[in-house]
Residue, then its C-alpha position, 0 to 999 in steps of 0.5 A: x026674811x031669810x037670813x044669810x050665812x056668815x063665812x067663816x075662816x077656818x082656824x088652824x091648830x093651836x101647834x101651828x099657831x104657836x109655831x110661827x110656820x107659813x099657815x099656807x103649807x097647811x093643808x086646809x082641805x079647802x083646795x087653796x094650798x098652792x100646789x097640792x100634796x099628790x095624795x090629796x090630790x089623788x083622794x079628791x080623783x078617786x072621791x070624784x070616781x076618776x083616781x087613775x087620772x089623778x097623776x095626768x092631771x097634777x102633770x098638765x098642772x105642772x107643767x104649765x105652772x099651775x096657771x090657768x089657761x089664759x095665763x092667770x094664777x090658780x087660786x083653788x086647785x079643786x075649781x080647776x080640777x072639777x073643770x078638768x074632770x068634766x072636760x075629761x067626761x065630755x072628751x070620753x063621750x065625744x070619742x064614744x060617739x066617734x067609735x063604729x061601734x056606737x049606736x044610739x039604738x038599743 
């Protein structure tokens, strides 16, 4: 029989423990500190190979309030940018496509 995994809850350091600070403006590394901090934003872009889209992304977010489309609340902000960062791939691919110059031929 295989066994299952346990989850786990990440411990916060000892310093944050004691100090009685809201354990969600710690960063967890986890994605579910609402919103992010702009420099672990940008480094979670440039890991994914697009760091200049980074600051488009936290703008868009922004402005709609980090909420979903539909209008419910964004619990893990890296879910929803490896949804926008696929739908930016498949947004340049289309234009690609659309362009006289493209050919399927080589």
């Amino acid at each position: 029989m295989k066994r299952k995994a346990k989850r786990t809850v990440p411990k916060l350091p000892r310093d944050v423990r004691k100090s009685g600070r809201n354990p969600a403006s710690v960063h967890d590394g986890l994605g579910t500190t609402m919103p992010p901090n702009k420099e672990v934003l940008a480094i979670y872009f440039d890991q994914k190979g697009e760091g200049e889209s980074a600051e488009r992304f936290f703008n868009e977010q922004n402005a709609r309030g980090w909420k979903t489309p539909t209008g419910g609340k964004i619990y893990n902000w890296k879910v929803c940018a490896a949804e926008w960062i696929y739908n930016h791939r498949q947004e340049l691919k289309r234009r690609l496509r659309q362009s006289p110059f493209y050919s399927e031929s080589f």
